[in-house]
C-alpha positions in Angstrom: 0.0 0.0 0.0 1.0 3.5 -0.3 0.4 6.6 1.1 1.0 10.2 0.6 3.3 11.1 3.9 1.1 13.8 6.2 -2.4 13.3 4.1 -4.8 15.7 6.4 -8.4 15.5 4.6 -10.4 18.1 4.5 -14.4 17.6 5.6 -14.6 19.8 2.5 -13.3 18.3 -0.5 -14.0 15.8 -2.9 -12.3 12.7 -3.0 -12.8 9.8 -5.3 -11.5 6.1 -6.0 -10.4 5.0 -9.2 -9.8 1.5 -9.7 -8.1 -0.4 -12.7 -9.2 -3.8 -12.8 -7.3 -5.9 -15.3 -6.9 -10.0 -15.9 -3.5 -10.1 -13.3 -3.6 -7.1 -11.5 -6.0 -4.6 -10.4 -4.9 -0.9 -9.0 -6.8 1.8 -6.7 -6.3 4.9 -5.9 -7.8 7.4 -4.2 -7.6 11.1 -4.9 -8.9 14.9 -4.4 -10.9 16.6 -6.0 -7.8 18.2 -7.9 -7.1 14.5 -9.0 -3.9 14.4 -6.5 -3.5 11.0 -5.7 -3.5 10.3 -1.4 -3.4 6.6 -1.6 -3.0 3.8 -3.7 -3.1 0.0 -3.5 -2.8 -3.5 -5.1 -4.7 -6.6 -5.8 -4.9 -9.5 -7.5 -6.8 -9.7 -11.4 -10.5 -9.2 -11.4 -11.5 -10.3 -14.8 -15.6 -10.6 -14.3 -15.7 -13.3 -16.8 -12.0 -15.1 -16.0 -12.6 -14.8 -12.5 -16.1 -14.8 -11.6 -18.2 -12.7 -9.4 -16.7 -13.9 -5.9 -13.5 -13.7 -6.8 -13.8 -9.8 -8.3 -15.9 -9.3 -5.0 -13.1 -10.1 -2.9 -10.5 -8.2 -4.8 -11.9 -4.8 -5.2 -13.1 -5.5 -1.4 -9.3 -6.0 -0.4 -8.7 -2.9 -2.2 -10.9 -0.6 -1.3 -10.3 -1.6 2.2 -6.5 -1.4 1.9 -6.6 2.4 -0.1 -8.7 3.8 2.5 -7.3 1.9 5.9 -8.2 4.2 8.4 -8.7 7.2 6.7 -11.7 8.5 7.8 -13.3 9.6 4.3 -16.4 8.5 1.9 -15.6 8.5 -1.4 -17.8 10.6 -3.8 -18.0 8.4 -6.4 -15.8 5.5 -7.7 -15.2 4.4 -11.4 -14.5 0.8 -12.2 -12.4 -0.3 -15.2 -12.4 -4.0 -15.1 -11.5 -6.4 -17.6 -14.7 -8.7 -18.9 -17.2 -5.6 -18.6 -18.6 -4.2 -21.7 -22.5 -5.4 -21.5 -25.2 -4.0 -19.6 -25.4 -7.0 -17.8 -21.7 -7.6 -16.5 -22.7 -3.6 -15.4 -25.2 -4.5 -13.1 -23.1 -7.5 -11.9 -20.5 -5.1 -10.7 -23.2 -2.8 -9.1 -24.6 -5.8 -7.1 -20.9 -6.2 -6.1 -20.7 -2.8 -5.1 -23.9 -3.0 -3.2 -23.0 -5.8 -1.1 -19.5 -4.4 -0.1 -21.5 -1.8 1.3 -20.1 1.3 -0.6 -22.9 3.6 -1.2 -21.7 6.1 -3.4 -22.4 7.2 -7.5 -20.5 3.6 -9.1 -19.7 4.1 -12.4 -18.7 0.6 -14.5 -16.5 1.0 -17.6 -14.3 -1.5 -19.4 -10.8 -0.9 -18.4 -9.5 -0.3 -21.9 -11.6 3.1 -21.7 -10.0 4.0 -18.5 -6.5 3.6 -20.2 -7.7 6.0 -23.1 -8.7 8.7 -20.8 -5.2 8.2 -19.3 -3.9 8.7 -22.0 -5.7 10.7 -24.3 -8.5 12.4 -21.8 -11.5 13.7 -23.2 -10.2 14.0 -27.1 -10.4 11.5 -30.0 -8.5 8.8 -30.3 -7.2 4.3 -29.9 -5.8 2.5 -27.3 -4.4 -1.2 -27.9 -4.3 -2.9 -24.5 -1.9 -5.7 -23.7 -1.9 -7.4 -20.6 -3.1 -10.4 -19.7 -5.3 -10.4 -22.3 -5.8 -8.1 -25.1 -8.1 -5.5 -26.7 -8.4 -2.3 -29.0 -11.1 0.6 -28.2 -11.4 3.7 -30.0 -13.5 7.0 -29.5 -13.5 9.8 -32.3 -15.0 13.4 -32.5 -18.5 12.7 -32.0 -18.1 10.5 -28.6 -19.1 7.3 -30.8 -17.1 4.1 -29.6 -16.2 0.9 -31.0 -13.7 -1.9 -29.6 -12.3 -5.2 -31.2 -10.9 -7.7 -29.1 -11.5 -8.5 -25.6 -13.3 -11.9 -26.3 -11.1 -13.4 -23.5 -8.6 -16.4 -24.0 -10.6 -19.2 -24.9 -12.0 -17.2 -28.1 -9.2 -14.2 -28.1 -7.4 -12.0 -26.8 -4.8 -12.4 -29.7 -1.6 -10.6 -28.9 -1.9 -10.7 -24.6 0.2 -12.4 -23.0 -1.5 -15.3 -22.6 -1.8 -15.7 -26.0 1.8 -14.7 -26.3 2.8 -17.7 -23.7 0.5 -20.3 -25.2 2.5 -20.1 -28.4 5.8 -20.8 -26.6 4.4 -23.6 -25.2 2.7 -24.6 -28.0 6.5 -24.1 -29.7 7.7 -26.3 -26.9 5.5 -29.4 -27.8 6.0 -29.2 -31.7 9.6 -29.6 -31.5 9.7 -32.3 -29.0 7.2 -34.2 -31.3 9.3 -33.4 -34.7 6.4 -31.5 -35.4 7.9 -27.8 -35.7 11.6 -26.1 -36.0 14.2 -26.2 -33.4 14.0 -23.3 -30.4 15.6 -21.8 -27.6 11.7 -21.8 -26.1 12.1 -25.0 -24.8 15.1 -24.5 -23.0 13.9 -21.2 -21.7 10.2 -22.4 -20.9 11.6 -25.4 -19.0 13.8 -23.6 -16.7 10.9 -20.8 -15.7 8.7 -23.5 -15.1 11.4 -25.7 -13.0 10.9 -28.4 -15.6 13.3 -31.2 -16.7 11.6 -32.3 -19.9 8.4 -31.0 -22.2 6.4 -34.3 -21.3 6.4 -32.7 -17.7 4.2 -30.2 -19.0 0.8 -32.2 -19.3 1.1 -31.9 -15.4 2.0 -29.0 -14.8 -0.3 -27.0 -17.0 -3.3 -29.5 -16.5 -2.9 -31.1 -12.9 -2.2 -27.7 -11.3 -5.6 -25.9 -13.2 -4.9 -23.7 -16.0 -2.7 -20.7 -14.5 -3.5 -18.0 -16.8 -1.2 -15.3 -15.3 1.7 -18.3 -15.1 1.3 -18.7 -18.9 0.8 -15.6 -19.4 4.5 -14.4 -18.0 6.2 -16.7 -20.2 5.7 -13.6 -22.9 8.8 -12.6 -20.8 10.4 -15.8 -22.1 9.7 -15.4 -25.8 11.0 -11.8 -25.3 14.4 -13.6 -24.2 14.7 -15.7 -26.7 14.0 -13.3 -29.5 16.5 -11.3 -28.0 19.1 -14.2 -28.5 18.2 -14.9 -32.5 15.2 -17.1 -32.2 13.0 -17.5 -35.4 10.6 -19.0 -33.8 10.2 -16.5 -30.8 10.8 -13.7 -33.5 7.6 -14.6 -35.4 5.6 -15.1 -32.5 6.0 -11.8 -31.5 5.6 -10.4 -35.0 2.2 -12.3 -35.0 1.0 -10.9 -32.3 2.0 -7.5 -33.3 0.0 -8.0 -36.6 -3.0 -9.0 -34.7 -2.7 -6.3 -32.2 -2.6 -3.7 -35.3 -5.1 -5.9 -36.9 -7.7 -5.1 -33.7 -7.1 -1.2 -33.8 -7.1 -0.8 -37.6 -10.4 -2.5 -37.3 -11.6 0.1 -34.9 -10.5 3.0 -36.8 -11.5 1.9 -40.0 -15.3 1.7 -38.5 -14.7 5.0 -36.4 -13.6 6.9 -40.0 -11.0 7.6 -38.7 -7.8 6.8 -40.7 -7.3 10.0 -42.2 -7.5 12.1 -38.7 -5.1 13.5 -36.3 -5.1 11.3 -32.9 -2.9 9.4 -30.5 -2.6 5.5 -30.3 -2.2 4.8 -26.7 -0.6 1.5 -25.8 -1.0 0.6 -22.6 -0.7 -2.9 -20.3 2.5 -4.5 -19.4 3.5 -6.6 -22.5 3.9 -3.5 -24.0 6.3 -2.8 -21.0 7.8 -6.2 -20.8 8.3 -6.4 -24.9 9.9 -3.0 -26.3 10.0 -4.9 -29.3 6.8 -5.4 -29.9 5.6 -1.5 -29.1 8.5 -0.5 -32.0 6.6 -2.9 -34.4 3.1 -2.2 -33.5 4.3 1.6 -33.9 5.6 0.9 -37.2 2.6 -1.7 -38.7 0.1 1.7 -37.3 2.2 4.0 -39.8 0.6 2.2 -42.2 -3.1 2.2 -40.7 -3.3 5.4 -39.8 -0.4 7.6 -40.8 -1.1 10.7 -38.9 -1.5 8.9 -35.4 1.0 9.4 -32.7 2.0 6.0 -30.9 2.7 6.4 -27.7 3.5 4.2 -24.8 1.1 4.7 -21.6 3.7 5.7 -18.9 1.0 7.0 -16.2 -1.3 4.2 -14.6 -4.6 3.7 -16.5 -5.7 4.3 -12.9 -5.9 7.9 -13.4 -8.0 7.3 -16.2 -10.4 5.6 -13.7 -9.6 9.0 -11.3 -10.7 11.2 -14.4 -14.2 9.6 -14.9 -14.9 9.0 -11.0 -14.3 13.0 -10.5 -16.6 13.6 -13.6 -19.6 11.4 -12.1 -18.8 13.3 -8.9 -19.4 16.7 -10.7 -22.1 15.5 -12.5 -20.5 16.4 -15.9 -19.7 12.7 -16.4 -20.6 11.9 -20.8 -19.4 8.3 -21.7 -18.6 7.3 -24.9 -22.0 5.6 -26.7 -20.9 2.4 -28.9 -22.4 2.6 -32.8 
C-alpha cells in the first residue's frame, strides 16, 4: 500500500477512488478533487468473466479496504475499469458487487480499456491497444461514438496478450519435441521458468495444477528472451502478435472513420512494457493504418483514467462514450 506522507483530509473536498481492474492485477487509488492521488493499493486480477463474481468481490473488497485503511473519508464516487465488462449486464453485476460491499456512493462501470484512453488521451479522440493479460483495441472519435475489437477473453481471443503470447511458446515447446515444428531456444527457456526437466512434464504441470492463466501468461517474458538471443521462432511469435494487435485497432479505426485524422494511439498494459519490441513494431505496422497517429507508450497508470471519470460522475459532468 502506499500513502501520501502527512495526508490531512479536509471535511470539505472531494475525493474519489479509481480503480483499474485488469486479468492479473488490479490498482486503486484514491484522490482529491484536484485529481492528486492520497493513496494507492494492489490486488490480484479481477477479470468478471475469467474470475467470476466472488473472486472480483473479494479483490476490489481488499482494495478498497486497503486504499482507504483508516482514513476516515467517503468516497464521492468510484469508477470501475475492469477487464470482462462491456454489457449492460456484466454492469449491473459489478453494481450488485458494489452494493453488497456496502459502498454507497455514485459507481460508475466501464471497461478498463476506456479508463486507459482517458489516461492517455482524456476527453479528445482517439485508440488504445491494451496488452496485458489479455488483449483489446477501443477507440473514440469526434462525436463521442465508440467501438472496440478484441476482448473476447482467452478461450476465443485475446490475440496478442500475454496469454496468448505464452500459449505459443508452449505450444512451440510441444511441436519440436514431437518433430512437429523447428528447433527453439523456447524449450530450453520455458523449461527452466517453469522448473521443468523435460516437455512431457508439462501435461502436469499445465493441466494437474488448473490452468494458470497469469503463469502462462508471463512466459511472454520468455519469448522476449529468446528473441533477444536470435530465435526464429520466438521472433515470429512476437511479429504475429503485433500483426493482430494492429489488426484489432485498424479494425476500430477503419469503423470510427478515422484513418485519415489527427489522434494518439495509446498502448497501454505490461506486455507492451515487458516487450519493447513489440511497441516499436506495432508503432511501425500503425504508420501504415493510420499515418497521422502518434503512438505512444502509456507511462502514467490507466488508474488515473479511472480518477478522471470518477471526479466527472462526482461533478455530474460525467458523458461516456456511446458504442455505434
Amino acid at each position: 500500500i502506499e500513502r501520501a506522507e502527512c495526508t490531512i483530509l479536509d471535511a470539505f473536498t472531494m475525493y474519489v477512488l479509481g480503480i483499474d481492474a485488469g486479468g492479473t492485477k488490479t490498482v486503486c487509488l484514491l484522490a482529491d478533487d484536484s485529481g492528486r492521488v492520497l493513496a494507492k493499493s494492489h490486488g490480484g486480477g479481477a477479470n468478471l468473466q475469467a474470475s467470476g463474481e466472488l473472486e472480483v468481490e473479494k479483490v476490489l473488497h481488499y482494495v478498497m479496504e486497503e486504499t482507504l485503511g483508516a482514513l476516515d473519508v467517503r468516497p464521492d464516487a468510484i469508477c470501475l475499469g475492469i477487464a470482462g465488462v462491456d454489457r449492460p449486464s456484466d454492469a449491473q453485476a459489478v453494481q450488485s458487487i458494489m452494493r453488497r460491499i456496502g459502498f454507497k456512493t455514485r459507481v460508475v462501470v466501464v471497461n478498463d480499456a476506456l479508463v486507459a484512453l482517458v489516461a492517455g488521451a482524456g476527453e479528445q479522440p482517439g485508440v488504445v491497444i491494451v496488452a496485458g493479460t489479455g488483449s483489446i483495441a477501443y477507440g473514440v472519435d469526434a462525436t463521442r461514438h465508440a467501438r472496440r475489437a478484441g476482448g473476447w477473453g482467452y478461450l476465443l481471443g485475446d490475440e496478442g496478450g500475454g496469454f496468448w503470447i505464452g500459449r505459443a511458446a508452449l505450444s512451440a515447446v510441444v511441436r519440436e519435441f514431437d518433430g512437429r515444428g523447428p528447433a527453439t531456444l523456447l524449450t530450453e527457456l520455458v523449461l527452466a521458468e517453469m522448473h521443468l526437466g523435460t516437455p512431457s512434464e508439462l501435461i502436469h504441470a499445465i493441466y494437474d495444477r488448473g490452468l494458470q492463466r497469469p503463469l502462462v501468461a508471463s512466459l511472454a517474458d520468455v519469448v522476449q528472451q529468446a528473441m533477444l538471443a536470435g530465435d526464429a521462432v520466438a521472433a515470429d511469435i512476437l511479429a504475429r502478435a503485433g500483426e493482430e494487435l494492429v489488426g484489432a485497432a485498424a479494425s476500430v479505426v477503419t469503423r470510427l472513420g478515422m484513418r485519415g485524422d489527427v489522434f494518439p494511439t495509446i498502448l497501454s498494459g505490461g506486455i507492451f512494457r515487458a516487450i519493447p519490441a513489440l511497441s516499436a513494431d506495432v508503432c511501425a505496422r500503425m504508420a501504415e493504418v493510420a499515418p497521422r497517429s502518434e503512438v505512444r507508450r502509456l507511462e502514467a497508470g490507466a488508474g488515473q483514467g479511472a480518477v478522471t471519470l470518477a471526479l466527472a460522475a462526482a461533478r455530474g459532468t460525467l458523458a461516456l462514450p456511446s458504442y455505434l
